[in-house]
C-alpha positions in Angstrom: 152.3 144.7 139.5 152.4 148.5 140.7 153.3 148.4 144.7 153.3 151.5 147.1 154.7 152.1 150.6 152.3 154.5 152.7 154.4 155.6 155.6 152.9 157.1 159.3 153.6 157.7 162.3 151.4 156.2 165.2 151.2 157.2 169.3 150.1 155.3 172.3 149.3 156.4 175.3 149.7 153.5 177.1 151.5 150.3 176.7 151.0 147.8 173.6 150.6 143.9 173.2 150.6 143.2 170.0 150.8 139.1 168.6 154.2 138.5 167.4 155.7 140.6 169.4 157.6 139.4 173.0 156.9 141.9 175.0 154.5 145.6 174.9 155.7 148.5 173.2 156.1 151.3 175.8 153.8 154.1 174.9 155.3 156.9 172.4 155.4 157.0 168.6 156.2 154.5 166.3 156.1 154.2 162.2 154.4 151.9 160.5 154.4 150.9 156.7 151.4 149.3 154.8 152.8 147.8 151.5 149.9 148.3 149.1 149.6 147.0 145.7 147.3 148.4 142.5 144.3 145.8 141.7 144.4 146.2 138.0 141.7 146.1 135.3 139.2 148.6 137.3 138.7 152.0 135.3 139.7 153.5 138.4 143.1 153.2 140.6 142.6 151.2 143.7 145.1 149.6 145.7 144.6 147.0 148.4 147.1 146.9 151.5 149.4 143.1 151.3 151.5 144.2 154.4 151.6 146.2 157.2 154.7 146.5 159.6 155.9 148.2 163.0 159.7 149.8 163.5 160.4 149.4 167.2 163.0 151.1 168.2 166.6 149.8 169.9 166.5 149.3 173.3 168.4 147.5 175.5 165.5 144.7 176.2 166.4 144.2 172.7 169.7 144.6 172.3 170.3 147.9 170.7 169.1 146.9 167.3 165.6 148.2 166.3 163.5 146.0 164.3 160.8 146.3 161.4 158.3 143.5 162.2 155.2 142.3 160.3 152.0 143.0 162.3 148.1 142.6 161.5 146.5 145.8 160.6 143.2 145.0 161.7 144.8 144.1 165.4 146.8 147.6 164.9 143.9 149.5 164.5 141.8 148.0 167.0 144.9 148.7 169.7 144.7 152.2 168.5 140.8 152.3 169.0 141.2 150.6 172.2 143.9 153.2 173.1 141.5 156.0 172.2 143.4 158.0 169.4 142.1 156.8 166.6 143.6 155.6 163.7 146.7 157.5 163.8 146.1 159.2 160.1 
């Protein structure tokens, strides 16, 4: 199976809580990466996203090592919405 990586950049304005993580992100930018895979046998190339992660940053809260964590789009984007940017794209 044919996999992609689509990588952005994301900005909030004010704090985040997102589930899974133990504590807000402070507001700035922060990538993201959706993992998508192809859906074969259409006549047309689609993919659909199986994975979507955050990179925060090192801090000292968590002990100077940044971290790639899985997080649910659909939660992502509503936090963006809720933040009133957008999605980000």
């Amino acid at each position: 199976m044919l996999t992609r990586t689509i990588h952005r950049t994301i900005h909030f304005n004010a704090p985040a809580s997102l589930d899974g993580l133990d504590r807000p992100l402070a507001p700035g930018d922060y990538e993201v990466n959706e993992d998508e895979e192809l859906i074969e046998g259409l006549s047309w190339l689609a993919y659909r996203r199986v994975a979507t992660f955050i990179t925060v940053p090192a801090t000292p809260e968590n002990g100077h090592v940044s971290r790639m964590l899985p997080i649910d789009a659909e939660a992502l984007e509503e936090m963006l919405r809720r933040d009133g940017i957008g999605d980000g794209r």
